[in-house]
Structures are given as C-alpha cells and as structure tokens.
N, C-alpha and C positions, 0 to 999 in steps of 0.2 A: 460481402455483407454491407458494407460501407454503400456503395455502389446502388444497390436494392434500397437503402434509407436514406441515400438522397435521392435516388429516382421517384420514390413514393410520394416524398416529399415537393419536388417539384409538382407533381401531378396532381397533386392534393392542393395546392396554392393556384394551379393553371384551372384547376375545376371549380375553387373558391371563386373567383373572377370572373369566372365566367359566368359561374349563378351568379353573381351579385351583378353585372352588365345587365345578363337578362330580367331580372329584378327590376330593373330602374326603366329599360328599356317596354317592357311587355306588361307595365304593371295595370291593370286595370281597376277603377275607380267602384267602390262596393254602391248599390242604389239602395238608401235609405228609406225611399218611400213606404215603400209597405212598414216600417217599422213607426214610422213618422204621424202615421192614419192612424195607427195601432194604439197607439200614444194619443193621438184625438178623439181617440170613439169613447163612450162611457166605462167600458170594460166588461160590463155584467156577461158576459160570453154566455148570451141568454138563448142566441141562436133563431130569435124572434125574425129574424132579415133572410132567415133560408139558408143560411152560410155556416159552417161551423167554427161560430167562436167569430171574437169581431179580429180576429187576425185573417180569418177564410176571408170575412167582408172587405176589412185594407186590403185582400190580394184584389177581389176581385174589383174594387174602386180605383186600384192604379193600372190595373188591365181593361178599365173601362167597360167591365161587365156588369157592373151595378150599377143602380143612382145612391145617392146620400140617403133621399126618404126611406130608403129601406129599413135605416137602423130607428128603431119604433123608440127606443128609451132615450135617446140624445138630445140635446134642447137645440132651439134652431138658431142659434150660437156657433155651437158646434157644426152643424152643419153648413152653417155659413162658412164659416174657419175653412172648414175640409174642401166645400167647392171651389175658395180662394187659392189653397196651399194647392188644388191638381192643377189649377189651371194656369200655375205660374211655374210650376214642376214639370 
C-alpha cells in the first residue's frame, strides 16, 4: 500500500515537471493584433464596411484583406493610427 503512494507520488511530481519544462519551453506568444484594431475602430459594429462587426474588420485588416477606408464611421485619425499601428506590427 505504502509502495502504490509513493509510486503515484513520484509519478505525479515526474509529470508535474515535465509540464512545467514544457510550459516554458513550447510556450507560444498570444497576437494581439486583431484585438488592438478592435480597440481602434469606433465600435458602432454597424457592419457599414461589409464585415461583421468591426472585430470581422480588425480580422480581416491584420490579414491584409481590407483597407482602413472601409470602415465609413471612423475619423481619419483613427485611420491614420490603425495604418501606423499595421505597418509597424
């Protein structure tokens, strides 16, 4: 009995280590962008740009499937910002 709960127990601290190696080792970095655009557009998810919702628009602006001029309500402020922020991104 004894034997069975330290065996678990090692195996349970040999598998903790392990994730956490791999963890550190495989970690990959989250892309902000589309959230970042999302946060630059007006919000009115008016849908005026052909896109659903200005989150459809941030996708398809950091997959270089739109221009900026699409989105009809934003001042050209913002626009200016958003072709700044892709092309340093």
């Amino acid at each position: 009995m004894i034997n069975a709960i330290l065996m678990m127990l090692v195996v349970g601290a040999l598998m903790g280590l392990i994730l956490g190696f791999s963890d550190k080792v495989f970690y990959v970095a989250p892309d902000t962008r589309v959230e970042d655009v999302t946060k630059m557009l007006p919000g009115y998810n008016c849908g005026g740009c052909g896109y659903p919702g200005c989150s459809g628009l941030a996708e398809a602006l950091v997959n270089k499937e739109a221009e900026v001029t699409n989105c009809k309500p934003s001042s050209p402020q913002q626009k200016e910002a958003i072709k700044e922020y892709l092309s340093t991104h």
